[in-house]
N, C-alpha and C positions, 0 to 999 in steps of 0.2 A: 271793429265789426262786432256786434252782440246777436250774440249764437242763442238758439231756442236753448231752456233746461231741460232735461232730461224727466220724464214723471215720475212721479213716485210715491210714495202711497198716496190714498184719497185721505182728505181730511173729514176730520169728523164733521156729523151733521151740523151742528153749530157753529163751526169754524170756516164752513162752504162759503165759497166766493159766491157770487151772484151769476145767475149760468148766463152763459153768452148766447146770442143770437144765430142761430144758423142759419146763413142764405147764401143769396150768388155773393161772391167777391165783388168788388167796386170796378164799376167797365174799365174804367182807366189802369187797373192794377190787374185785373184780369188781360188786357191788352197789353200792358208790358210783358207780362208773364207770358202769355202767347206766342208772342211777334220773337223773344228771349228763347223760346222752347223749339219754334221753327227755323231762325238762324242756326241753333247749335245743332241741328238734326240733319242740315246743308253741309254748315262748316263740315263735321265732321263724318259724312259720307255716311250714315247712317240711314238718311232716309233725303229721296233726290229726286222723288217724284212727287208729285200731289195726291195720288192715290196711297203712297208710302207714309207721308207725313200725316194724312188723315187718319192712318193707321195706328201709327206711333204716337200720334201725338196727341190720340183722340180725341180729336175736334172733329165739328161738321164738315161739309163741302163751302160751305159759305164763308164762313169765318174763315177756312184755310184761303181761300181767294181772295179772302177779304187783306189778310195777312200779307200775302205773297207780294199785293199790290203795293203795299206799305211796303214793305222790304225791298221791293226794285224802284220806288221811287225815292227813298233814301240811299240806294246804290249799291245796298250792301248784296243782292245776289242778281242772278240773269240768267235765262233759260241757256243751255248747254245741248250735248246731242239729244238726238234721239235713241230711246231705247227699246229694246227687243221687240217686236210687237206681239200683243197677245191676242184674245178673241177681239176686239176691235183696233184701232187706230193704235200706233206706235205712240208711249208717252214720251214726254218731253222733261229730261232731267233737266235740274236745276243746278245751279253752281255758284258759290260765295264768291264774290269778286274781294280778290285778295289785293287786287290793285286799288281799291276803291282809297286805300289811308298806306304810310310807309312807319315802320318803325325804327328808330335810331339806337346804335346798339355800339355800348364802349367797354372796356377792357383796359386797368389799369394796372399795371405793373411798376416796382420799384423803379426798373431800369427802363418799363416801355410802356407806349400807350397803342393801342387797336382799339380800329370803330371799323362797323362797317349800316350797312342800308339794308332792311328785311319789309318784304311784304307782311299781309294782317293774317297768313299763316303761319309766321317764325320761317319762313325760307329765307337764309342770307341772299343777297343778288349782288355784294362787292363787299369789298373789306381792304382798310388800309392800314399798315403797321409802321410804326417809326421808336427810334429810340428817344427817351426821355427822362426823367430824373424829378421824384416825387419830392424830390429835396428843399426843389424851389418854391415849394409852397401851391395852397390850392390854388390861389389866383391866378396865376400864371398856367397852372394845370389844365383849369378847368377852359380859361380861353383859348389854349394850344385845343383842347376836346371841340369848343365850341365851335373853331373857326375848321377845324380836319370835319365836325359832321355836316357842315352847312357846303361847306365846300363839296365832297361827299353827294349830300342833296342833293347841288345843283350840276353837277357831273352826270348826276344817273336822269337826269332831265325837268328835277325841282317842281314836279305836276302834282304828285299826290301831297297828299297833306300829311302832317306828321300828327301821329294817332297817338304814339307811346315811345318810352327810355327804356332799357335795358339798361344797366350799368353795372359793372364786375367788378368789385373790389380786392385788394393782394391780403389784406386782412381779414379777419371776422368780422360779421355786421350784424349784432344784437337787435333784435325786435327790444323797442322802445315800450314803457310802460306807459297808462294812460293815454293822453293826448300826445307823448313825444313818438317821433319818428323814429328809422332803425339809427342805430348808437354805431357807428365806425369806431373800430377799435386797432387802428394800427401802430398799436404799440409807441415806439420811437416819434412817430410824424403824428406830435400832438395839436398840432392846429388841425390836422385833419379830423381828427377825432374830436374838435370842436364843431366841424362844419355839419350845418344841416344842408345835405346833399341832394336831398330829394325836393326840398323847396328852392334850392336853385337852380335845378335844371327845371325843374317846372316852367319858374322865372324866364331863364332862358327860351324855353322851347315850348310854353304854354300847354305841354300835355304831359298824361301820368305818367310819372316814373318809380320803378323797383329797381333796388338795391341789394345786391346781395355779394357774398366773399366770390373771390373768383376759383375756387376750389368746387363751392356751389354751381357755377355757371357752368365752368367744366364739366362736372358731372353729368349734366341738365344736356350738355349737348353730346355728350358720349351717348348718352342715352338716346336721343334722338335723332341719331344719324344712319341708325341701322342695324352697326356693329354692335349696339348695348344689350343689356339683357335685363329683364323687370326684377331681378335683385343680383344688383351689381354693386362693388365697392369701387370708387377712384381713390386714387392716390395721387396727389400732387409732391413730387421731388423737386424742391426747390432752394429757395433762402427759409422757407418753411418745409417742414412735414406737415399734410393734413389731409383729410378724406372725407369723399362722399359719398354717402349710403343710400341706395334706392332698395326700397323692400316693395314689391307689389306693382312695381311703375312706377311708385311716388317717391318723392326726396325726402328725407326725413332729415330734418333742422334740429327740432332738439325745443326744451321748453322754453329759449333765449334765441334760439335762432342761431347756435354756435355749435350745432353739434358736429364732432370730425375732426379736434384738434388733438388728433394723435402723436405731435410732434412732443407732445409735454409727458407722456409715459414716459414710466422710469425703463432703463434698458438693464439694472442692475450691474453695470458697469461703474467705477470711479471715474470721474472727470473734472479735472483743475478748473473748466469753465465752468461758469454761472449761466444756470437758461436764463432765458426773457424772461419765465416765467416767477425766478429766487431759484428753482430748485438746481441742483447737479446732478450728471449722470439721464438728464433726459432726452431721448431719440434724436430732437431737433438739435441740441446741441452737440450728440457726437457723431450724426451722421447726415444732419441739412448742410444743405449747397456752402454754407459760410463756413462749417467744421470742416467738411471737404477742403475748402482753397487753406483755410489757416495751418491745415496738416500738412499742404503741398507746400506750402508756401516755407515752413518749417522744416521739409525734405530739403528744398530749393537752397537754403541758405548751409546747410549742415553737411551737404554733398551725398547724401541718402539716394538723391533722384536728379540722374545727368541732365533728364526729357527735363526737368522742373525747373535746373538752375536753368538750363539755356532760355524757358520760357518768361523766366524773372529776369532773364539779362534782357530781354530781347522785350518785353511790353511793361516790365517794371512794376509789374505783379502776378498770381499763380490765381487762375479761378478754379471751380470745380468741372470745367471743360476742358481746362488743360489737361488735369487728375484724369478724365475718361478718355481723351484722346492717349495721351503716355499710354493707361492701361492697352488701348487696343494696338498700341505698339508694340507691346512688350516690355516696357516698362516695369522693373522688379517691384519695386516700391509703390506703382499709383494702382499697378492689381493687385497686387495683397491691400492698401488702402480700399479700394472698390468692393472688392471680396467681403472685406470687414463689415463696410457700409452696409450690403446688400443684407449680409446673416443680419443685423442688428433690426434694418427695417423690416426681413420676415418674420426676426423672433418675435415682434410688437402686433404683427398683423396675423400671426397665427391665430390667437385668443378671437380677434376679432371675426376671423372665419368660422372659427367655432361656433361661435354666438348668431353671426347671422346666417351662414350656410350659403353665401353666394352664390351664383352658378358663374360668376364673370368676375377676375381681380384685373382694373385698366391702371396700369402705371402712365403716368402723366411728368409734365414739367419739364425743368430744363438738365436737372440732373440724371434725370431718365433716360436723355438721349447721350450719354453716356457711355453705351456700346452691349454686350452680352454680359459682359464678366459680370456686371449687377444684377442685371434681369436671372440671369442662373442662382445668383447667391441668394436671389430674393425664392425663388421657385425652391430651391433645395430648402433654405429654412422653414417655410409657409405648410410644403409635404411631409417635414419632418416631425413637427409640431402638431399639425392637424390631426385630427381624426382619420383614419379612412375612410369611412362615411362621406364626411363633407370636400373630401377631396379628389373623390372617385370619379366626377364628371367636373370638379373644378378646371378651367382656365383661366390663367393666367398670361396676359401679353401686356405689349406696349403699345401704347395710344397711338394710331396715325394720324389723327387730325393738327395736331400742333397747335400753334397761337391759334387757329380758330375753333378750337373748342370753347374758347371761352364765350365769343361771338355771336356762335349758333347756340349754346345753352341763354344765353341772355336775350335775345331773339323768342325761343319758345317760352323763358319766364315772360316778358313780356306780353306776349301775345296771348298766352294761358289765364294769366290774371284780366287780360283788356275783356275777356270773353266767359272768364265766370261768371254762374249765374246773377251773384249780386250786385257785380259791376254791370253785367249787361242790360240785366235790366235797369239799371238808373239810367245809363245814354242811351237807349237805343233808339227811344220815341225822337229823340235831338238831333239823330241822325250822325255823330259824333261824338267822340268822349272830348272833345274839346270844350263842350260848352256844360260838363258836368259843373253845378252850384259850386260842390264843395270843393273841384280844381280850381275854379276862380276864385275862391274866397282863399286858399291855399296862398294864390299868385300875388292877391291882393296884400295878406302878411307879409310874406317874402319880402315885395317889393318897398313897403313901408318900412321893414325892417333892414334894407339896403340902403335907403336914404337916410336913416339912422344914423347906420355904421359909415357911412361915407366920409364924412369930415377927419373920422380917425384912420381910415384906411388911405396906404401911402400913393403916389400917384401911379400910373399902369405906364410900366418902360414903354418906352415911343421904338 
């Protein structure tokens, strides 16, 4: 997308460009921009009458009718109640038909995969969760994805058309330079990191789709559910450490599109393991969900932790749910472990409050559900460290949303972008972002580029 520059000084007289023409904008582009400025003014409850909109959006009486007419013959809105009445006749709100398109919304995790079905507001209306294993490759991934959303679809009764993807990835997802798309970067699962993911579900599912890590998605839907607050930190405890920053309402990514990978700070500790990253001693590695089970796992064999051997006799390995189960046991060894964890991820997160002064810190993931004994160790380090200043109306809790955080955060990314202004106004004359030029010419690559790779790729298990 190319952004206006910024002005700045005037050039000298001889160096002056040739002045531009000033007049009406072009009907067709002042019509998109209109019809663009009156949808967003519905969508977002701002302005729901005709006399409001003419207000806001200062335009004529004509043009708005003219507008309004367009807008409920492409489906996008329909008159609603009646409102108060003033010196004459009771006006007639308007309202966005959210039913009008459905958006499809996935979540993938090492161990599992969520999707669920959202209206063209970001409201989920179902969501489905199943275990899975990113191991076996995207192929198999993505058609386990394809056939759970269509199925999905056709459950919640397959009428609306699908408008747009959400998709949450367990990784970081790079904004792409140039012409390339965002860069998946999950580490280990390097064909994934080859896949261009957004031009295959396109493929698949013929409408736009965003990518983003699912730490990001999370965030996005903590935010949006209520409980958030417009500068708020998440914290995902998982197989990763990582966070998402909201300053103002907005997400803040970073110049790659990666910002939040707090799991690679140093904790100044010594540690015999190697991060993903080359370094030693960083957060992820002495206190993410896999440092957690490998310490248990090493209590388990050594007789350090009774709870740990019986859980290595009995499943034939120790996870980091085992470690927070024991602790809320009683468990000598998995709460001093947990204990440890939690100071390490406050002393990392301190700095960060400093800096951005949150009003809300949401712990997330799987290692979060865990029990008290972290949540305390995290809250005691975070107040220790902090200012007083920035911690004197701080809260800190635990996320109640669960696997659907990631869900509803990728639902309103979706929906956010489907309705920006410069997306909107390209579909909106079309009546759908389905038939945007540059999605089908998108689909058209893809698909040439499938027939391609076809001959070398192996056949799909029966």
């Amino acid at each position: 997308m190319t952004r206006g520059r910024s002005p700045g000084n005037q050039a000298a007289p001889e160096q002056a460009q040739p002045a531009r023409a000033v007049g009406r904008p072009r009907t067709i582009e002042a019509a998109h921009a209109s019809l663009a400025q009156l949808l967003t003014l519905i969508r977002s409850g701002r302005a729901t009458t005709r006399l409001e909109l003419e207000h806001e959006a200062e335009l004529g009486r004509a043009v708005v009718a003219d507008r309004l007419a367009i807008l409920e013959s492409l489906g996008l809105v329909e008159e609603g109640d009646l409102g108060q009445p003033g010196r004459g006749r009771a006006p007639r709100h308007l309202q966005f038909r959210g039913n009008a398109g459905a958006l499809l919304v996935g979540a993938l995790d090492r161990s599992s995969i969520a999707v669920g079905v959202a209206d063209l507001t970001g409201r989920l209306l179902v969501e489905h969760h199943e275990a899975a294993d990113l191991g076996v490759g995207p192929a198999a991934i993505l058609d386990r994805l394809t056939t759970l959303l269509l199925w999905l679809m056709e459950d919640h009764g397959g009428k609306p058309a699908i408008w747009g993807i959400g998709l949450a990835l367990p990784g970081p997802v790079g904004t792409g330079g140039g012409e390339a798309g965002p860069q998946l970067a999950l580490e280990t699962l390097e064909e994934w990191a080859r896949l261009d993911l957004v031009s295959e579900m396109v493929l698949r599912f013929g409408a736009p789709a965003w990518v983003q890590s699912r730490t990001q998605m999370m965030t996005m839907g903590e935010l949006r559910s209520g409980t958030g607050a417009p500068d708020m930190l998440f914290v995902n405890l998982g197989h990763a450490i990582t966070a998402g920053v909201v300053s103002a309402g907005r997400l803040h990514r970073g110049a790659q599109g990666v910002a939040g990978m707090i799991g690679h700070a140093p904790t100044g500790e010594d540690g015999a393991v190697t991060c993903r990253c080359g370094s030693r001693g960083c957060l992820e590695a002495m206190a993410g969900g896999e440092a957690i089970a490998r310490s248990g796992r090493a209590a388990a064999q050594d007789g350090r932790s009774r709870h740990l051997a019986d859980a290595l006799a009995r499943n034939g390995e120790v996870t980091a749910a085992d470690v927070g189960h024991g602790a809320q046991l009683g468990d000598t060894f998995c709460a001093e472990l947990m204990v440890r964890c939690g100071r390490l991820v406050g002393e990392s997160l301190a700095p960060l409050v400093n800096l951005l002064n949150p009003a809300l810190v949401v712990l997330g993931g799987d290692v979060n559900a865990s029990g008290d004994i972290l949540l305390a160790a995290i809250r005691e380090a975070i107040y220790r460290q902090s200012h007083p200043l920035v911690t004197r109306d701080l809260r800190i809790v635990r996320s109640q949303m669960g696997g659907s955080s990631s869900l509803v955060g990728a639902a309103q990314v979706a929906a956010d972008e489907l309705f920006a202004t410069e997306m909107l106004q390209g579909w909106i004359t079309l009546g759908t972002p389905r038939r945007l030029p540059d999605l089908l010419d998108l689909a058209n690559v893809a698909r040439s580029r499938s027939r391609a790779d076809a001959p070398a790729r192996p056949p799909a298990p029966r």
